[in-house]
C-alpha positions in Angstrom: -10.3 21.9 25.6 -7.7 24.6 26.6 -7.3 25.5 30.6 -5.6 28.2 32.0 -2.8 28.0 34.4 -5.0 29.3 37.2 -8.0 26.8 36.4 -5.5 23.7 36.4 -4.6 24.9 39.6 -7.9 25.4 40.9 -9.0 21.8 39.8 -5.7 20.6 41.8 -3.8 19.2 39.3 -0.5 20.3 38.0 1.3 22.1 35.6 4.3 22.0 36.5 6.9 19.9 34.3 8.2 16.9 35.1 11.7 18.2 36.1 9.9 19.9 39.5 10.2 16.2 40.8 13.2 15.4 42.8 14.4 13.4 40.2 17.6 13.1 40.9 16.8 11.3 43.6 14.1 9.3 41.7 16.8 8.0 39.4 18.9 6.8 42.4 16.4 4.1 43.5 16.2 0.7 41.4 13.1 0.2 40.6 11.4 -1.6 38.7 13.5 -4.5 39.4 10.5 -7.0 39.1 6.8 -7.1 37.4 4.5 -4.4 38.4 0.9 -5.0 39.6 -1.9 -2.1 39.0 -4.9 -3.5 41.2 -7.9 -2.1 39.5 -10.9 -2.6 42.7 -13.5 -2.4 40.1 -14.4 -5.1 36.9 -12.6 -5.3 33.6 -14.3 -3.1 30.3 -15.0 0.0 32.9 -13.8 3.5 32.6 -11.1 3.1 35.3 -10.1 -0.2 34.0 -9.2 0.6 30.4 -8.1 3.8 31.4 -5.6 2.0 33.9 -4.4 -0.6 31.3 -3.7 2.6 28.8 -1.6 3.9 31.5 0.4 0.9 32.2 1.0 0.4 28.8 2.8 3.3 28.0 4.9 3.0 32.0 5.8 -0.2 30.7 7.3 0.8 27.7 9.3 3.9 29.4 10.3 2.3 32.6 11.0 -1.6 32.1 9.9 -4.9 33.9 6.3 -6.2 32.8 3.2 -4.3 33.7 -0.2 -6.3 34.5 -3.6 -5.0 35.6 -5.6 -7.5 38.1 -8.8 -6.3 38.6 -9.7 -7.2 42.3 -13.5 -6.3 42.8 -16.1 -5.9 45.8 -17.5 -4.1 48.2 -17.5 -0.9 46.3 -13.5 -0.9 45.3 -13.0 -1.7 48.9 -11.4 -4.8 48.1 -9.2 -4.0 45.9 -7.8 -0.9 47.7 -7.1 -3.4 51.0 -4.8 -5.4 48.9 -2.9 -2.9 48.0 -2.6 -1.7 51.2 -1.4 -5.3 52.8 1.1 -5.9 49.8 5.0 -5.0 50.3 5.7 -1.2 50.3 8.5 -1.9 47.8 6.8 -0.3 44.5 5.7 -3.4 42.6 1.9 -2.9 43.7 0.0 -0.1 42.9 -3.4 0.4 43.2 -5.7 2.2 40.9 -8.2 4.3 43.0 -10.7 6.2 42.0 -13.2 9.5 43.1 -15.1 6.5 45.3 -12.3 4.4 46.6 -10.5 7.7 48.4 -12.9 10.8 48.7 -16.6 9.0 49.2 -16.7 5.4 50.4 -15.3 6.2 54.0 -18.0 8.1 54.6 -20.5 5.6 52.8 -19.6 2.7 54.5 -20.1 2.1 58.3 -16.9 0.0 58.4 -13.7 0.3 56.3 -11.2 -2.0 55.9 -8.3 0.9 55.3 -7.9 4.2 55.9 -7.4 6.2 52.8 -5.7 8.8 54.5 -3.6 7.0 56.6 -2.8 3.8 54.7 -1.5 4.8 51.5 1.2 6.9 49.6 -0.1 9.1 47.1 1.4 9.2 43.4 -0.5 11.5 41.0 -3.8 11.9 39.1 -4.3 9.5 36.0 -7.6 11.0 34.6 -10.6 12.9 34.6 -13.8 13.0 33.3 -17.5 14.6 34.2 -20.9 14.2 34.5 -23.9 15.1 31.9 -27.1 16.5 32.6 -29.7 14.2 30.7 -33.1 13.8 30.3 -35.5 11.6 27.9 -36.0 12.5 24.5 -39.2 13.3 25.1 -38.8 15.7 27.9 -39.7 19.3 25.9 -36.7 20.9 28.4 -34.4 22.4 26.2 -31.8 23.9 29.0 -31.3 23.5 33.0 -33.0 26.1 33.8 -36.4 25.0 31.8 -36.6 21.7 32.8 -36.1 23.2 36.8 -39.5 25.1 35.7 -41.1 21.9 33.9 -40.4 19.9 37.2 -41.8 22.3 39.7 -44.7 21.7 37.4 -45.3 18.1 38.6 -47.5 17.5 41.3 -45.7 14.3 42.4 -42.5 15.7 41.7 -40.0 14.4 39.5 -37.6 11.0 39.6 -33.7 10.7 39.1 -31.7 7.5 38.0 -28.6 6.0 38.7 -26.2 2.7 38.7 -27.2 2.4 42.6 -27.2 3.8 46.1 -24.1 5.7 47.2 -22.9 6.0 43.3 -21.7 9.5 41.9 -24.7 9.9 39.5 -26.5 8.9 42.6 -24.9 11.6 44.7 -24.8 13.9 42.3 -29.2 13.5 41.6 -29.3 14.7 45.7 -26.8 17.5 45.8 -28.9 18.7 42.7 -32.7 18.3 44.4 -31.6 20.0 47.6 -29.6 23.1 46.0 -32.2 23.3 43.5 -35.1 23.1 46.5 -36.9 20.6 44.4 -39.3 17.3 45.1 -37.1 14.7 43.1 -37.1 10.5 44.1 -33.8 9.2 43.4 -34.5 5.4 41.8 -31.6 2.9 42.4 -31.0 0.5 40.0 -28.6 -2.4 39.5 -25.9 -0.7 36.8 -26.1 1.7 34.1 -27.8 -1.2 31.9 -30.4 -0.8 33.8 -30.6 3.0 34.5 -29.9 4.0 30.9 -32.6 2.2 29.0 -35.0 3.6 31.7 -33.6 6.8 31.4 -34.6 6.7 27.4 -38.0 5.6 28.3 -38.9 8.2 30.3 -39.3 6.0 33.2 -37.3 8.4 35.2 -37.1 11.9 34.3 -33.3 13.2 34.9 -29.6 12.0 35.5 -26.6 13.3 36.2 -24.3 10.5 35.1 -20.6 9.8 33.5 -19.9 11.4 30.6 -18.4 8.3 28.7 -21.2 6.2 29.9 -23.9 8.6 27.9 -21.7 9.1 25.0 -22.8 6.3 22.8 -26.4 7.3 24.0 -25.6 11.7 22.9 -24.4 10.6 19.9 -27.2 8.3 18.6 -29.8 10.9 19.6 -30.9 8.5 22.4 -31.1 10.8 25.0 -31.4 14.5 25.5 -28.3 16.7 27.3 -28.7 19.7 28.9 -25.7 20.7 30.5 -22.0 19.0 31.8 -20.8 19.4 35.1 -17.0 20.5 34.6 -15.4 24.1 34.6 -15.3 24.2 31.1 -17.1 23.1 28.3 -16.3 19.4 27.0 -14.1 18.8 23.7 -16.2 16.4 22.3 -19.3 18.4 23.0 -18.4 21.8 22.5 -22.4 23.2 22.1 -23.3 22.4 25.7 -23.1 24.9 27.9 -21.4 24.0 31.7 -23.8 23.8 34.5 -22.7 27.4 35.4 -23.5 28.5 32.1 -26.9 26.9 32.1 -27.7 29.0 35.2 -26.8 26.2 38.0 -23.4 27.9 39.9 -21.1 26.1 41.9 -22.2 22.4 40.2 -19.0 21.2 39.4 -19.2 17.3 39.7 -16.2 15.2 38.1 -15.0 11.7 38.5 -11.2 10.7 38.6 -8.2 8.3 39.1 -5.0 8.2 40.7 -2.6 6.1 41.2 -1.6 5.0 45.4 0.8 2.9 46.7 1.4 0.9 50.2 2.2 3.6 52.5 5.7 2.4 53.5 6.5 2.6 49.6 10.5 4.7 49.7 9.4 8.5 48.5 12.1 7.8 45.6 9.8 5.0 43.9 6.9 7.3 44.3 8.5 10.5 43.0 9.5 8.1 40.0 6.8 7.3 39.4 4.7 10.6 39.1 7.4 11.9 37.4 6.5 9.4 34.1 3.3 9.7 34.3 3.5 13.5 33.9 5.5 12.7 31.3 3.2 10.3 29.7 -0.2 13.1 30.3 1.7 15.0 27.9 2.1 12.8 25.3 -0.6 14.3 22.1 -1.4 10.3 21.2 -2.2 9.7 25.2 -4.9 12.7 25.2 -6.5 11.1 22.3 -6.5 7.8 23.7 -8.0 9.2 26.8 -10.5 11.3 25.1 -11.8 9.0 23.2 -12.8 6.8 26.3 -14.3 9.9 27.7 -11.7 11.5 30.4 -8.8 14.1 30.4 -5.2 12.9 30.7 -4.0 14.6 34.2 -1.0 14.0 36.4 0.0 15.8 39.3 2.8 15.7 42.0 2.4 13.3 44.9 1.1 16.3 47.1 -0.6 17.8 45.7 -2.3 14.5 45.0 -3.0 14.4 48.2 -4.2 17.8 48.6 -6.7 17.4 46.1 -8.5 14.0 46.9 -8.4 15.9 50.5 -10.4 18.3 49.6 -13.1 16.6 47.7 -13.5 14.4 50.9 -15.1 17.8 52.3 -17.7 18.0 49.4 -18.5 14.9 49.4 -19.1 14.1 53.2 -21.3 17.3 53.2 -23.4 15.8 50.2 -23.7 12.2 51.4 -24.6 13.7 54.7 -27.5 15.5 53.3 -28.6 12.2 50.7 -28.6 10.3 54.2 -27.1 7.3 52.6 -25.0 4.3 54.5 -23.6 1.1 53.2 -23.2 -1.5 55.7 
């Protein structure tokens, strides 16, 4: 998938080379001068967690010292993104945090345990990936738009899916019932091994759930999509049309990473930092590597970083305010 100069802009990441980093003060500041830590607040085979250990691979290889990925689970990556902020701001913990852990959970969660504003040092993007628009096999729907007419059909109304309460997929089901004005039960269950198989049973009628998740499932024939929820169509489904060229504008829904660090962490360390992985996006191998999991290679500078997880907070607290959903 090709994207203009303007779109990359618009999605928040950047284009810019890796020379736009102060780097000669980035090559002034020893680091790393012991192991690295990546605390990944989610468990080990996920998206974010191979994605990370992909990543650290490669920053091993082009910056030195020994690179090791600790996944530190809980409390919807709460956890994990505490640690990080209570570990020495001296660049040898970083913290892999994701759409959830800095744009959703602090308006999910009564209580927080940092502030993801406040308590960290952003470094850049690490990837991105989308949603899918699925329904059963079964469904007759062959686009967006005719399954929004086969649903207003149903007496009861329909029902949506998803890995549990608070969840993109989950988020993404409401913001979808309410623009779309239609009856639509959102069904919780405990992980995508749950929601999947019920999904291809026609136990529930509709999800809107991670691309790399529903792969396997697309590919097999196990399931039914309908549309994808980025600005432009997918590369390794080019047929399907975007949800705004479905019919369904303004439904752009993706999931990402990025790399923090302990706020205190010296701006040199930081700026290093972002300036390899920019480097590393680039590298042809790294956007297979990445594709084939199911996300984008992305990097962007530390602000505008910051910028962008900013101003999916303001999507995302309208849409959870409008599910009604709280974790305690």
């Amino acid at each position: 998938m090709s994207m203009t100069r303007r779109q990359l802009i618009q999605a928040g990441f950047s284009v810019a080379a890796p020379m736009a980093f102060d780097m000669s003060y980035a090559q002034e500041t020893p680091w790393p001068t012991v192991p690295v830590k990546v605390v990944v607040p989610f468990t080990a085979g996920g998206a974010s967690d191979v994605l990370t250990r992909r990543l650290a691979e490669r920053l091993q290889s082009r910056l030195g010292q020994s690179w090791t990925v600790e996944n530190r689970t809980g409390a919807g990556g709460n956890i994990g993104m505490e640690a990080v902020k209570n570990a020495a701001p001296d660049g040898h913990t970083i913290c892999s945090a994701t759409i959830g852990t800095l744009s959703i959970n602090q308006f999910l969660f009564a209580k927080m345990p940092y502030d993801p504003v406040a308590d960290f040092a952003y470094v850049s993007t690490i990837w991105e990936n989308c949603n899918v628009f699925v329904v059963p096999v079964s469904n007759p729907s062959r686009s967006v738009t005719e399954f929004l007419d086969w649903a207003r059909r149903k007496p009861q109304g329909v029902s949506f899916g998803s890995a549990g309460v608070g969840t993109t997929p989950h988020l993404a089901g409401e913001m979808f019932r309410h623009r779309m004005g239609l009856t639509a039960v959102h069904i919780p269950f405990r992980g995508a091994a749950q929601s999947m198989p019920a999904l291809m049973a026609g136990e529930t009628d509709f999800a809107i759930d991670n691309i790399a998740s529903y792969m396997p499932l697309i590919k097999t024939g196990k399931v039914k999509v309908l549309a994808i929820t980025a600005n432009n169509r997918w590369p390794t489904l080019p047929d399907i049309p975007t949800m705004a060229e479905a019919g369904i504008k303004d439904f752009i829904i993706t999931s990402w990473g990025a790399f923090v660090m302990p706020r205190a962490t010296p701006a040199g360390i930081v700026n290093r930092l972002s300036a390899a992985i920019a480097q590393i996006a680039q590298d042809p191998a790294v956007k297979e590597q990445f594709l084939a999991a199911g996300a984008l290679a992305v990097h962007s500078t530390p602000r505008e970083t910051e910028m962008f997880a900013e101003r999916e907070r303001v999507k995302w607290k309208e849409v959870i305010r409008i599910a009604g959903v709280q974790m305690q």
